[in-house]
VEXNU-719453 format. One line per field, with one value per atom (N, C-alpha, C): residue number from 1; atom name; x, y negated, z. Coordinates in steps of 0.05 Angstrom, whole numbers, plus 5000, padded with zeros to 4 digits. Layout:
num = c(NUM | ...) $
atome = c(CA | ...) $
px = c(X | ...) $
py = c(Y | ...) $
pz = c(Z | ...) $
***
This chain:
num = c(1 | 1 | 1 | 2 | 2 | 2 | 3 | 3 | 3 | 4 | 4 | 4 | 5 | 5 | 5 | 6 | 6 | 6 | 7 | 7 | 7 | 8 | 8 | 8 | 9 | 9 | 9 | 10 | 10 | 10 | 11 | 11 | 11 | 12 | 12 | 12 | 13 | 13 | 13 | 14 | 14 | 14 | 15 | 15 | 15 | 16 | 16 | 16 | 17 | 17 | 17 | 18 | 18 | 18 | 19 | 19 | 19 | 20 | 20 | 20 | 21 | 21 | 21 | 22 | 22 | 22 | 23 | 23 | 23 | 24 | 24 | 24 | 25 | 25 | 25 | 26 | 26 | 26 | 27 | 27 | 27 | 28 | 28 | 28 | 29 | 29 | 29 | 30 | 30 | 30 | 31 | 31 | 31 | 32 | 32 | 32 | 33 | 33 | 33 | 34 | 34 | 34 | 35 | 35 | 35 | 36 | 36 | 36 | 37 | 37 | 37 | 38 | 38 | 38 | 39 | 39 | 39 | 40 | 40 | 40 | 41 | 41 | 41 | 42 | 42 | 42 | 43 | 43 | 43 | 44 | 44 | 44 | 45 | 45 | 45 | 46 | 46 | 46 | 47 | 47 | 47 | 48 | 48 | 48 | 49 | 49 | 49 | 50 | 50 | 50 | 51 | 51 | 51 | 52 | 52 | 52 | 53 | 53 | 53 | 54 | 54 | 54 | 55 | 55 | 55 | 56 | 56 | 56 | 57 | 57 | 57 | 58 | 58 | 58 | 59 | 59 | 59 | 60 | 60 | 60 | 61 | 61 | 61 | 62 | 62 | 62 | 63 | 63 | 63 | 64 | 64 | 64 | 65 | 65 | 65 | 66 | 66 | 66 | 67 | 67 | 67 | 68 | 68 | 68 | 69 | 69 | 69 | 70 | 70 | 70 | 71 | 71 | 71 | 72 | 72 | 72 | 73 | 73 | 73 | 74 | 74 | 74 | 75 | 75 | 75 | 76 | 76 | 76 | 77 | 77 | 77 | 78 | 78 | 78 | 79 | 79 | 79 | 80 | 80 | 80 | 81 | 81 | 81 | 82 | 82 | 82 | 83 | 83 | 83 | 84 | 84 | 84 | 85 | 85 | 85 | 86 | 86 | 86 | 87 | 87 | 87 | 88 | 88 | 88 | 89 | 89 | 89 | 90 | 90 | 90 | 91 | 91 | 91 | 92 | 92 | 92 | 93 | 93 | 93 | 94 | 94 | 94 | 95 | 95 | 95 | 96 | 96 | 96 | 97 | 97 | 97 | 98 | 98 | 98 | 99 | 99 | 99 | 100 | 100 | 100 | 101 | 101 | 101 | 102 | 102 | 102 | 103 | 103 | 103 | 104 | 104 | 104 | 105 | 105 | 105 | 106 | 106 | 106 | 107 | 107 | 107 | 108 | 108 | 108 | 109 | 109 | 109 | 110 | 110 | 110 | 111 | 111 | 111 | 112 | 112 | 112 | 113 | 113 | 113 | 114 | 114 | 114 | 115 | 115 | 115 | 116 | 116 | 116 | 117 | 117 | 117 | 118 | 118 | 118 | 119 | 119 | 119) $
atome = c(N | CA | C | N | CA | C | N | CA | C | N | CA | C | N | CA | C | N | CA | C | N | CA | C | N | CA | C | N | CA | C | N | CA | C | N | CA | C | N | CA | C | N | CA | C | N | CA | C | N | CA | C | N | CA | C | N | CA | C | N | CA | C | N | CA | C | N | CA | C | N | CA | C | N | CA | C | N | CA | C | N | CA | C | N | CA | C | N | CA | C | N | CA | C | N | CA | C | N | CA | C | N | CA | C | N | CA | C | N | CA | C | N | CA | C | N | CA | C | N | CA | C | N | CA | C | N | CA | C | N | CA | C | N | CA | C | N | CA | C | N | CA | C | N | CA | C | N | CA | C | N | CA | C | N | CA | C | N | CA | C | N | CA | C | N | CA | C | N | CA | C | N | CA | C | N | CA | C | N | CA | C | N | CA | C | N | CA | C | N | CA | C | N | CA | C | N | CA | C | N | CA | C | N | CA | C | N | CA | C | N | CA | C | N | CA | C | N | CA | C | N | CA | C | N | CA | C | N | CA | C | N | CA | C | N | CA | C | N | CA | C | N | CA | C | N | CA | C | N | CA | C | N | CA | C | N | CA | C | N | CA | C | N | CA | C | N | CA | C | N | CA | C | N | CA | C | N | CA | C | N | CA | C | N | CA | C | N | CA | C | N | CA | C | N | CA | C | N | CA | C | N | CA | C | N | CA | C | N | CA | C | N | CA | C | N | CA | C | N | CA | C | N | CA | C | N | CA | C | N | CA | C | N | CA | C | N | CA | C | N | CA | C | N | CA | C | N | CA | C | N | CA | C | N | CA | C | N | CA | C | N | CA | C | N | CA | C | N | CA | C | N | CA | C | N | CA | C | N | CA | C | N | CA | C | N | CA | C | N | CA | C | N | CA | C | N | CA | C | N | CA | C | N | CA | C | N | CA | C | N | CA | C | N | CA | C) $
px = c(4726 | 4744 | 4761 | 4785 | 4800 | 4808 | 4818 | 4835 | 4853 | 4877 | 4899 | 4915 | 4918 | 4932 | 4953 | 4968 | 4999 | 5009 | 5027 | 5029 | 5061 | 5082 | 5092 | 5129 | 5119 | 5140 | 5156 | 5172 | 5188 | 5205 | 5225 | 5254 | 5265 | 5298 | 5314 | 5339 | 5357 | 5389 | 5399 | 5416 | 5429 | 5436 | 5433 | 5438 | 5416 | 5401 | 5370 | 5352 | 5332 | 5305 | 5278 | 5270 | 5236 | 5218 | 5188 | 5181 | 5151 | 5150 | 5120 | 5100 | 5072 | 5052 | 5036 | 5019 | 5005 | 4977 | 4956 | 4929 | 4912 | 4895 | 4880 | 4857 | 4841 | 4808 | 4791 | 4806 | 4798 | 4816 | 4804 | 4821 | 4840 | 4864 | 4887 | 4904 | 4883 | 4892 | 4881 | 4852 | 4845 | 4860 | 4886 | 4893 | 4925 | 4922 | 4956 | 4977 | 4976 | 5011 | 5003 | 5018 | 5013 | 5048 | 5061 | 5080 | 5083 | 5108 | 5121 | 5130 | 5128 | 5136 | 5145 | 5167 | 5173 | 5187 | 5172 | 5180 | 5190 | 5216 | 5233 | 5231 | 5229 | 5228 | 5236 | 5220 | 5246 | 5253 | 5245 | 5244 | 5215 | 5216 | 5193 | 5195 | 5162 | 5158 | 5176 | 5187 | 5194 | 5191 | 5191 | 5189 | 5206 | 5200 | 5220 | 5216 | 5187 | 5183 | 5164 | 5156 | 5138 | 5131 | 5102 | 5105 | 5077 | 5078 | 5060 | 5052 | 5018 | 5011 | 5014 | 5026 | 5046 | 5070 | 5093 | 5118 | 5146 | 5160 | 5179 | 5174 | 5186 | 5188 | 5202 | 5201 | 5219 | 5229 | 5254 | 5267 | 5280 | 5279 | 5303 | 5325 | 5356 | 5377 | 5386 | 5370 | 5380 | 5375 | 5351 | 5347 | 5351 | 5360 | 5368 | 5378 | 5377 | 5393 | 5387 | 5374 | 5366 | 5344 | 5321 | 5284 | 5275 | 5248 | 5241 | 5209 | 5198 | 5177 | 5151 | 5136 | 5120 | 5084 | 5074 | 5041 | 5032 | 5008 | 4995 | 4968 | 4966 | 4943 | 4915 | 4920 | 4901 | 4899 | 4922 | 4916 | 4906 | 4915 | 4912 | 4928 | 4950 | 4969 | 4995 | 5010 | 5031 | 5053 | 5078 | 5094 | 5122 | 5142 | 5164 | 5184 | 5196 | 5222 | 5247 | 5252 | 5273 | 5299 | 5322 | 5337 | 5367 | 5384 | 5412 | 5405 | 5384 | 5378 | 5392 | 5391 | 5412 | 5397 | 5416 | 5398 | 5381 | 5391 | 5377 | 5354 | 5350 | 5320 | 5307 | 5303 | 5293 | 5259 | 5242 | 5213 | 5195 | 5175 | 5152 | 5142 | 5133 | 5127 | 5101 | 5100 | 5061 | 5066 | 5043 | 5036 | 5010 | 5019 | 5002 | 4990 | 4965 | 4953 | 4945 | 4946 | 4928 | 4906 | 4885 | 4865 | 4853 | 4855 | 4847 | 4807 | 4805 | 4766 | 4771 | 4765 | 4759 | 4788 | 4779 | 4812 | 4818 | 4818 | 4828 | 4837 | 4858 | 4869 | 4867 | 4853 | 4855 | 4873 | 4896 | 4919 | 4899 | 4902 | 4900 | 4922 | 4936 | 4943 | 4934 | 4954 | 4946 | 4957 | 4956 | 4963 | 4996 | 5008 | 5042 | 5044 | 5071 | 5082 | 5111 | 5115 | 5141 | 5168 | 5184 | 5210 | 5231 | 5250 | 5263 | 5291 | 5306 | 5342 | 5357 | 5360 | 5382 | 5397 | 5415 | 5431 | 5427) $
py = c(3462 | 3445 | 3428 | 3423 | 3420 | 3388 | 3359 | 3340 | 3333 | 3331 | 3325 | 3293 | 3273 | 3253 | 3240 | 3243 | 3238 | 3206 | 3202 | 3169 | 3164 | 3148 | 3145 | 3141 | 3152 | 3151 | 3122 | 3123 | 3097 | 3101 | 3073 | 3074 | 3068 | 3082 | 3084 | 3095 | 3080 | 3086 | 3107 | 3118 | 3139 | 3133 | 3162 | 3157 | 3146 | 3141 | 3130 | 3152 | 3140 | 3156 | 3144 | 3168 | 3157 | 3182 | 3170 | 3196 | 3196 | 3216 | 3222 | 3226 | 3236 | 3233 | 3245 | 3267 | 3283 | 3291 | 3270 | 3269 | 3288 | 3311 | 3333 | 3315 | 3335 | 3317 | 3334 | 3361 | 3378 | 3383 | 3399 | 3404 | 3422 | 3410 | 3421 | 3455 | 3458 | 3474 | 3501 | 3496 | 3523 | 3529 | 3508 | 3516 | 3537 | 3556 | 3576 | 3560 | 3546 | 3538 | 3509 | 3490 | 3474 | 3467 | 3454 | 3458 | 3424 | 3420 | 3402 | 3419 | 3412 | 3409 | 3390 | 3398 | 3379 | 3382 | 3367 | 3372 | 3349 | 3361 | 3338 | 3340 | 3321 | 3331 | 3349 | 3360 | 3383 | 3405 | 3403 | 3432 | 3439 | 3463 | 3481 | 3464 | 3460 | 3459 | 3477 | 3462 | 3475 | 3473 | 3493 | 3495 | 3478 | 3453 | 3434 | 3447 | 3452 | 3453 | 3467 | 3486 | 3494 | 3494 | 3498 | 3496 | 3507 | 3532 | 3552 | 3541 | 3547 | 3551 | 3559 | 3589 | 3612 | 3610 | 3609 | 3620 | 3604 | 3608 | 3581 | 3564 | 3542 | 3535 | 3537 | 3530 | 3543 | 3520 | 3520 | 3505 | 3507 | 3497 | 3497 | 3493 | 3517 | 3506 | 3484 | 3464 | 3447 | 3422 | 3420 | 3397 | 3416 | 3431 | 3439 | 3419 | 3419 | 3390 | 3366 | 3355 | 3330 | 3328 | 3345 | 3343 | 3353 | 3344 | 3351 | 3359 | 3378 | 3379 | 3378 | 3369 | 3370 | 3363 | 3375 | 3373 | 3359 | 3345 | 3328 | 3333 | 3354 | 3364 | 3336 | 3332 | 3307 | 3283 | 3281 | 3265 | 3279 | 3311 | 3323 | 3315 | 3311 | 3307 | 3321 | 3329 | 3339 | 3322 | 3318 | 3303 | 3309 | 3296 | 3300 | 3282 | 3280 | 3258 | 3275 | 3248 | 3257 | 3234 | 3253 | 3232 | 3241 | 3223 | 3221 | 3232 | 3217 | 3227 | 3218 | 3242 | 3241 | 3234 | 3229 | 3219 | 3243 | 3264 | 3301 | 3306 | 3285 | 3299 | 3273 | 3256 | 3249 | 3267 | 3265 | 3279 | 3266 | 3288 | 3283 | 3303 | 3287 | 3303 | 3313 | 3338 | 3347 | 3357 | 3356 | 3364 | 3397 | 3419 | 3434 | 3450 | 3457 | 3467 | 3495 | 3513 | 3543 | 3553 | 3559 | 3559 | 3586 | 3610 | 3631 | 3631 | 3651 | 3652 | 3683 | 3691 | 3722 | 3738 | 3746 | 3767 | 3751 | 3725 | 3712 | 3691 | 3674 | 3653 | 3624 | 3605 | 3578 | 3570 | 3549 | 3527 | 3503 | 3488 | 3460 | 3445 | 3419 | 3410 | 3376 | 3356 | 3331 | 3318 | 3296 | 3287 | 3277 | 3288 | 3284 | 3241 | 3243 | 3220 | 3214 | 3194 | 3194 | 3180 | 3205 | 3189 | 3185 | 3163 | 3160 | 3145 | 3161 | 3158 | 3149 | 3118 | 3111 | 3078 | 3076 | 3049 | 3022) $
pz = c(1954 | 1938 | 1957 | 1952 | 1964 | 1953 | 1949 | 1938 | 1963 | 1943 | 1954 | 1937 | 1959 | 1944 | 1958 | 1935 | 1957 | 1941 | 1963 | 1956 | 1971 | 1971 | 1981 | 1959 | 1929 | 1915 | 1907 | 1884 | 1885 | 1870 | 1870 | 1863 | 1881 | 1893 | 1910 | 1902 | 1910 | 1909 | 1922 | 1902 | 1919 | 1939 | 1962 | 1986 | 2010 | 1989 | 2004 | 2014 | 2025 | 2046 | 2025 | 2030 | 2017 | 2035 | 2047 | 2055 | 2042 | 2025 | 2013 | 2033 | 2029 | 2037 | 2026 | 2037 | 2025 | 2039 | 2028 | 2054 | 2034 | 2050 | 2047 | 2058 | 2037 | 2038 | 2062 | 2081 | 2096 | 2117 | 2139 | 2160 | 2142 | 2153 | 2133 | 2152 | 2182 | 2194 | 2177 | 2159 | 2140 | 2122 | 2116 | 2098 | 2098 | 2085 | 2102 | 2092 | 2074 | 2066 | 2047 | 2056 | 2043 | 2033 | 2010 | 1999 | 1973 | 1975 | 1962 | 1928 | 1924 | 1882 | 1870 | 1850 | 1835 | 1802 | 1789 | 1764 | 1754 | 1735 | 1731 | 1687 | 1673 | 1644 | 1635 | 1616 | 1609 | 1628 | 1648 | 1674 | 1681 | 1681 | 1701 | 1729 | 1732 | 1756 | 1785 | 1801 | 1827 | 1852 | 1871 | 1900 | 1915 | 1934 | 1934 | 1968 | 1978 | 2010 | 2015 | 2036 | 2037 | 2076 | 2077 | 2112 | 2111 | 2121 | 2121 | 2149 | 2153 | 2170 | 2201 | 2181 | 2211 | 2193 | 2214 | 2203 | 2199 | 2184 | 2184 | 2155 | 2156 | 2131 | 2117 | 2092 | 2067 | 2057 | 2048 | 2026 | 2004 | 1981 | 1962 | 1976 | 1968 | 1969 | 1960 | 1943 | 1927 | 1944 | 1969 | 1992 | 2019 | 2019 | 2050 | 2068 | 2090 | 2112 | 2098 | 2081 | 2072 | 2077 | 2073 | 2061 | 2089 | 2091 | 2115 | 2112 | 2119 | 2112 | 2141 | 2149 | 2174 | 2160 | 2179 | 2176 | 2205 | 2200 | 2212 | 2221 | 2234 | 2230 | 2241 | 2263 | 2266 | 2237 | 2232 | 2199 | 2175 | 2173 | 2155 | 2132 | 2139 | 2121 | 2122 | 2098 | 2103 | 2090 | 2103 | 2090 | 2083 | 2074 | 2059 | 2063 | 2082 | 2092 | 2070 | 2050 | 2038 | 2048 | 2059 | 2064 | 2033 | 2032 | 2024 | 1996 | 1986 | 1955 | 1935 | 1914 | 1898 | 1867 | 1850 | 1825 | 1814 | 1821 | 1810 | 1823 | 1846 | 1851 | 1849 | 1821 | 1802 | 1796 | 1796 | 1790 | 1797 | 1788 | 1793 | 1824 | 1842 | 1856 | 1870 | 1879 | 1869 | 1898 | 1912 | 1926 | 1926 | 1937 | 1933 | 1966 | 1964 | 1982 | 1972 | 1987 | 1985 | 2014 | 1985 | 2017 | 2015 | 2038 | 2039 | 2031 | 2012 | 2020 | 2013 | 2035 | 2039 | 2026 | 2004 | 1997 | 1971 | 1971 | 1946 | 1956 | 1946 | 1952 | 1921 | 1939 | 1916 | 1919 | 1897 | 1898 | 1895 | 1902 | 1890 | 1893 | 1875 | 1873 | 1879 | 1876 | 1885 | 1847 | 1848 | 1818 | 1808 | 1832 | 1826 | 1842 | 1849 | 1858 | 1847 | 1832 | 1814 | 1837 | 1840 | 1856 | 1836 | 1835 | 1815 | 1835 | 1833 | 1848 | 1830 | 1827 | 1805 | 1821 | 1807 | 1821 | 1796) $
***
């Protein structure tokens, strides 16, 4: 079992920085991909960040050159530098982990962090 709790959300003006926080209850090096989400009302959950283990990381076109995604392995945390935010990336935001056991893979999730971009 895996918990994940992320902390770091808010209210901020366009154009602003906020950087989430996402502490794993385990060495977060077992885990292959750990990844940003965000759901906004009324929308399907989405892929905001991802930062695999091995490999490169992934982004929505929609935070490319703004979002930043890095892992901490001594903290066991992975995080989320959002800079020049706009009122659209408005959500809820979840933090998710996947952890290999043998030829199956678990998600867990953390309980969402509400960012809210308004003036």
């Amino acid at each position: 079992q895996v918990q994940l709790v992320e902390s770091g959300g808010g209210l901020v003006q366009p154009g602003g920085s906020l950087r989430l926080s996402c502490a794993a209850s385990t060495n977060i090096f077992l885990l292959d991909v750990m990844a940003w989400y965000r759901q906004s009302p009324g929308n399907q959950r989405e892929l905001v960040a991802a930062h695999p283990r091995v490999g490169s990381r992934h982004y929505a076109d929609s935070v490319k050159g703004r979002f930043t995604i890095s892992r901490d392995t001594a903290k066991n945390t992975v995080y989320l530098q959002m800079n020049s935010l706009k009122p659209e990336d408005t959500a809820v935001y979840y933090c998710k982990a996947e952890r290999p056991s043998g030829t199956a893979t678990y998600d867990y999730w953390g309980q969402g962090t509400q960012v809210t971009v308004s003036s």
